[in-house]
C-alpha positions as CSV (number, residue, x, y, z in Angstrom):
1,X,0.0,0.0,0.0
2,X,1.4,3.1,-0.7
3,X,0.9,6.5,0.5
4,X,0.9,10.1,-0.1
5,X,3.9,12.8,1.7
6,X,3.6,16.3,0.6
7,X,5.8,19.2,0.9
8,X,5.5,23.2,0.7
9,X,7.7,26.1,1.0
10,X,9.0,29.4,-0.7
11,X,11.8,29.5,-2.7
12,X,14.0,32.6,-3.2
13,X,14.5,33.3,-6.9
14,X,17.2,31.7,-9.2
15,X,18.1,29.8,-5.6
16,X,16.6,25.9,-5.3
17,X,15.1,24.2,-2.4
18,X,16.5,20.8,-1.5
19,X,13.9,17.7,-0.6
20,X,15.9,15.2,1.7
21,X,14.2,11.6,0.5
22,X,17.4,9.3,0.7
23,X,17.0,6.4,3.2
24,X,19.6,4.3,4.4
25,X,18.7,1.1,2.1
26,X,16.9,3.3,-0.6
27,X,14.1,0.7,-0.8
28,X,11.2,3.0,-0.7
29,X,10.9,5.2,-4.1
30,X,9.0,7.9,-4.7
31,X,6.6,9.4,-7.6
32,X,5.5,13.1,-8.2
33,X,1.6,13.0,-8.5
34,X,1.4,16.8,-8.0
35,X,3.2,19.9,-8.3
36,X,1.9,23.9,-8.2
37,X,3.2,26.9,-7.6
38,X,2.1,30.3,-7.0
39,X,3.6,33.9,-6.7
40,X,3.9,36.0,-3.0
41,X,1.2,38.0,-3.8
42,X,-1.4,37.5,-6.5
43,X,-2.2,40.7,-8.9
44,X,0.5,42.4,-7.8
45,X,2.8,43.0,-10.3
46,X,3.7,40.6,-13.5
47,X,5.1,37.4,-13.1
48,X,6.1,34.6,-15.6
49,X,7.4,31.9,-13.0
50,X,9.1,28.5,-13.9
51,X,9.9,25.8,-11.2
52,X,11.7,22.9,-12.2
53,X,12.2,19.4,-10.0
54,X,15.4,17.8,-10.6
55,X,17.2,14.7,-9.0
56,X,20.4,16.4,-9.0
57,X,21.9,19.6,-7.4
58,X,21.7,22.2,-9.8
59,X,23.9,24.9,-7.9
60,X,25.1,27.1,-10.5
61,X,23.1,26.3,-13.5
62,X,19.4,27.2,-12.5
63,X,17.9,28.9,-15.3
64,X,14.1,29.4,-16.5
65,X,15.1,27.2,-20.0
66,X,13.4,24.1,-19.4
67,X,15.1,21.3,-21.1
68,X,13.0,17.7,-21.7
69,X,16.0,15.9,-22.7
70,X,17.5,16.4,-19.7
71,X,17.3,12.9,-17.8
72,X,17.6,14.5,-14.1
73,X,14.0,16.6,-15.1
74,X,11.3,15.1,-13.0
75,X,8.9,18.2,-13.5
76,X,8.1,21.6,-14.8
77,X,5.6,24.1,-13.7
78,X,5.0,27.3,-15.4
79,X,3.0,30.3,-13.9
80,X,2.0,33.2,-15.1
81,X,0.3,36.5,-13.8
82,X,-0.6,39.3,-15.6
83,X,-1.8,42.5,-12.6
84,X,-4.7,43.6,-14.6
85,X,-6.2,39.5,-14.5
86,X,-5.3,38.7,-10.7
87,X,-5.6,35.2,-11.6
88,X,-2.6,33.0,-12.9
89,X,-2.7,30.5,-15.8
90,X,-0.6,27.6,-15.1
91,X,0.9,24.4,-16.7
92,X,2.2,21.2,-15.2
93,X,4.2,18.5,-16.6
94,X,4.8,15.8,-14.2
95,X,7.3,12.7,-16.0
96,X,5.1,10.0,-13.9
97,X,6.7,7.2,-15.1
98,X,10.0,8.4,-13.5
99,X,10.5,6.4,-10.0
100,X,13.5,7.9,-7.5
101,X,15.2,7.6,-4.3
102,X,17.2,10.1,-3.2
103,X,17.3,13.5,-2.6
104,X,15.7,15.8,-5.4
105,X,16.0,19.9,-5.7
106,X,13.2,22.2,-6.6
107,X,14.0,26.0,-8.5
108,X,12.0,28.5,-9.4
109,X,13.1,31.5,-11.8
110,X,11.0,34.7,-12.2
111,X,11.4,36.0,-15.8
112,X,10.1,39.2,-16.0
113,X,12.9,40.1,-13.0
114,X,10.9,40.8,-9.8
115,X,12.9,38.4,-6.6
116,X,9.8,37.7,-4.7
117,X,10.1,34.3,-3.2
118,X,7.9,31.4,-5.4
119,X,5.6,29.3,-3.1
120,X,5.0,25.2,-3.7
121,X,3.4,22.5,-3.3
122,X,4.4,18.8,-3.7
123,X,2.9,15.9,-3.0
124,X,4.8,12.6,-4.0
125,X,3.6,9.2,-3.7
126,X,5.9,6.5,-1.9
127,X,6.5,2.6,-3.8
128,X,8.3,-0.2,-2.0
129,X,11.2,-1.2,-3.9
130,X,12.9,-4.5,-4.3
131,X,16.2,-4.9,-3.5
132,X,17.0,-4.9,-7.1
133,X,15.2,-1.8,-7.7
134,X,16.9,0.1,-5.1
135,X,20.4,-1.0,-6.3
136,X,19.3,0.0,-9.9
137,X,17.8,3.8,-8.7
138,X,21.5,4.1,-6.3
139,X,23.5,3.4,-9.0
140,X,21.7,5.8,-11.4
141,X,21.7,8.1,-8.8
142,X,25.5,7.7,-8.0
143,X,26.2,7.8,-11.9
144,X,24.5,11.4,-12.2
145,X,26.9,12.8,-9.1
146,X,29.8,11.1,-10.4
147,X,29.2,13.1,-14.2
148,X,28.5,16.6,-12.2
Protein backbone atom coordinates (compact mmCIF):
# COMPACT_ATOMS: atom_id res chain seq x y z
CA UNK A 1 0.00 0.00 0.00
CA UNK A 2 1.36 3.07 -0.71
CA UNK A 3 0.92 6.46 0.48
CA UNK A 4 0.94 10.10 -0.15
CA UNK A 5 3.89 12.80 1.67
CA UNK A 6 3.59 16.33 0.62
CA UNK A 7 5.81 19.23 0.92
CA UNK A 8 5.47 23.16 0.70
CA UNK A 9 7.70 26.12 0.99
CA UNK A 10 8.99 29.37 -0.65
CA UNK A 11 11.82 29.47 -2.74
CA UNK A 12 14.01 32.64 -3.18
CA UNK A 13 14.48 33.29 -6.88
CA UNK A 14 17.19 31.68 -9.24
CA UNK A 15 18.08 29.75 -5.58
CA UNK A 16 16.55 25.94 -5.34
CA UNK A 17 15.11 24.19 -2.36
CA UNK A 18 16.53 20.81 -1.53
CA UNK A 19 13.89 17.73 -0.64
CA UNK A 20 15.90 15.16 1.69
CA UNK A 21 14.22 11.63 0.53
CA UNK A 22 17.40 9.29 0.66
CA UNK A 23 16.96 6.35 3.22
CA UNK A 24 19.58 4.34 4.44
CA UNK A 25 18.71 1.10 2.12
CA UNK A 26 16.86 3.30 -0.63
CA UNK A 27 14.11 0.70 -0.77
CA UNK A 28 11.23 2.97 -0.69
CA UNK A 29 10.89 5.21 -4.10
CA UNK A 30 8.96 7.88 -4.71
CA UNK A 31 6.57 9.38 -7.60
CA UNK A 32 5.45 13.09 -8.17
CA UNK A 33 1.65 13.05 -8.51
CA UNK A 34 1.45 16.81 -7.96
CA UNK A 35 3.20 19.92 -8.32
CA UNK A 36 1.93 23.86 -8.23
CA UNK A 37 3.15 26.91 -7.59
CA UNK A 38 2.14 30.27 -7.05
CA UNK A 39 3.55 33.92 -6.67
CA UNK A 40 3.88 36.01 -2.98
CA UNK A 41 1.24 37.99 -3.81
CA UNK A 42 -1.35 37.46 -6.49
CA UNK A 43 -2.16 40.74 -8.95
CA UNK A 44 0.46 42.44 -7.75
CA UNK A 45 2.78 43.04 -10.33
CA UNK A 46 3.68 40.61 -13.48
CA UNK A 47 5.10 37.35 -13.10
CA UNK A 48 6.14 34.62 -15.58
CA UNK A 49 7.36 31.92 -13.04
CA UNK A 50 9.10 28.46 -13.85
CA UNK A 51 9.94 25.83 -11.18
CA UNK A 52 11.67 22.86 -12.20
CA UNK A 53 12.24 19.44 -9.98
CA UNK A 54 15.38 17.85 -10.63
CA UNK A 55 17.18 14.66 -9.01
CA UNK A 56 20.42 16.35 -8.98
CA UNK A 57 21.88 19.59 -7.39
CA UNK A 58 21.74 22.22 -9.82
CA UNK A 59 23.86 24.91 -7.94
CA UNK A 60 25.11 27.11 -10.45
CA UNK A 61 23.08 26.30 -13.53
CA UNK A 62 19.41 27.16 -12.50
CA UNK A 63 17.87 28.91 -15.34
CA UNK A 64 14.08 29.39 -16.53
CA UNK A 65 15.15 27.16 -19.96
CA UNK A 66 13.36 24.08 -19.38
CA UNK A 67 15.12 21.34 -21.12
CA UNK A 68 12.98 17.74 -21.67
CA UNK A 69 16.01 15.86 -22.71
CA UNK A 70 17.50 16.39 -19.68
CA UNK A 71 17.32 12.89 -17.82
CA UNK A 72 17.56 14.45 -14.05
CA UNK A 73 14.00 16.61 -15.09
CA UNK A 74 11.31 15.10 -13.04
CA UNK A 75 8.88 18.18 -13.53
CA UNK A 76 8.12 21.57 -14.76
CA UNK A 77 5.59 24.06 -13.71
CA UNK A 78 4.97 27.29 -15.38
CA UNK A 79 3.05 30.28 -13.86
CA UNK A 80 2.04 33.17 -15.07
CA UNK A 81 0.28 36.50 -13.76
CA UNK A 82 -0.63 39.33 -15.61
CA UNK A 83 -1.79 42.45 -12.64
CA UNK A 84 -4.66 43.58 -14.63
CA UNK A 85 -6.25 39.49 -14.47
CA UNK A 86 -5.33 38.72 -10.68
CA UNK A 87 -5.56 35.16 -11.62
CA UNK A 88 -2.61 32.98 -12.93
CA UNK A 89 -2.67 30.54 -15.83
CA UNK A 90 -0.61 27.58 -15.07
CA UNK A 91 0.94 24.38 -16.73
CA UNK A 92 2.18 21.16 -15.19
CA UNK A 93 4.19 18.50 -16.58
CA UNK A 94 4.78 15.75 -14.23
CA UNK A 95 7.31 12.70 -16.04
CA UNK A 96 5.06 10.04 -13.86
CA UNK A 97 6.68 7.23 -15.08
CA UNK A 98 9.99 8.39 -13.48
CA UNK A 99 10.54 6.42 -9.99
CA UNK A 100 13.51 7.91 -7.54
CA UNK A 101 15.16 7.55 -4.32
CA UNK A 102 17.18 10.12 -3.24
CA UNK A 103 17.27 13.49 -2.65
CA UNK A 104 15.68 15.81 -5.40
CA UNK A 105 16.02 19.91 -5.71
CA UNK A 106 13.19 22.20 -6.64
CA UNK A 107 14.00 25.95 -8.54
CA UNK A 108 12.02 28.49 -9.38
CA UNK A 109 13.13 31.50 -11.76
CA UNK A 110 11.03 34.73 -12.20
CA UNK A 111 11.45 35.95 -15.79
CA UNK A 112 10.10 39.22 -15.96
CA UNK A 113 12.93 40.12 -13.04
CA UNK A 114 10.92 40.82 -9.84
CA UNK A 115 12.95 38.42 -6.61
CA UNK A 116 9.84 37.66 -4.66
CA UNK A 117 10.06 34.27 -3.23
CA UNK A 118 7.92 31.36 -5.44
CA UNK A 119 5.61 29.32 -3.06
CA UNK A 120 5.02 25.24 -3.72
CA UNK A 121 3.36 22.51 -3.34
CA UNK A 122 4.39 18.85 -3.70
CA UNK A 123 2.92 15.94 -3.04
CA UNK A 124 4.76 12.57 -4.00
CA UNK A 125 3.60 9.22 -3.72
CA UNK A 126 5.95 6.48 -1.92
CA UNK A 127 6.54 2.55 -3.78
CA UNK A 128 8.26 -0.19 -2.00
CA UNK A 129 11.24 -1.24 -3.94
CA UNK A 130 12.91 -4.52 -4.32
CA UNK A 131 16.16 -4.93 -3.46
CA UNK A 132 17.04 -4.93 -7.07
CA UNK A 133 15.15 -1.84 -7.70
CA UNK A 134 16.86 0.13 -5.12
CA UNK A 135 20.35 -0.99 -6.30
CA UNK A 136 19.34 0.04 -9.85
CA UNK A 137 17.80 3.79 -8.67
CA UNK A 138 21.53 4.08 -6.31
CA UNK A 139 23.50 3.41 -8.96
CA UNK A 140 21.68 5.81 -11.38
CA UNK A 141 21.72 8.10 -8.78
CA UNK A 142 25.50 7.67 -7.99
CA UNK A 143 26.18 7.84 -11.95
CA UNK A 144 24.50 11.41 -12.21
CA UNK A 145 26.85 12.76 -9.05
CA UNK A 146 29.81 11.07 -10.45
CA UNK A 147 29.24 13.10 -14.18
CA UNK A 148 28.46 16.60 -12.25
Amino acid sequence: MSKKITFRGQIADGLQNKINLATLNGKRGYKITRFQICGLIMGAGDKELTAQIFTKDQTGAITSEVDFTDSNLLAVALYNDVASQATGNDEVIIFDGEVFNQDIYITAVDQTGNTAPTNYFLELETVALSDAQATQLTLKNLRTIASR
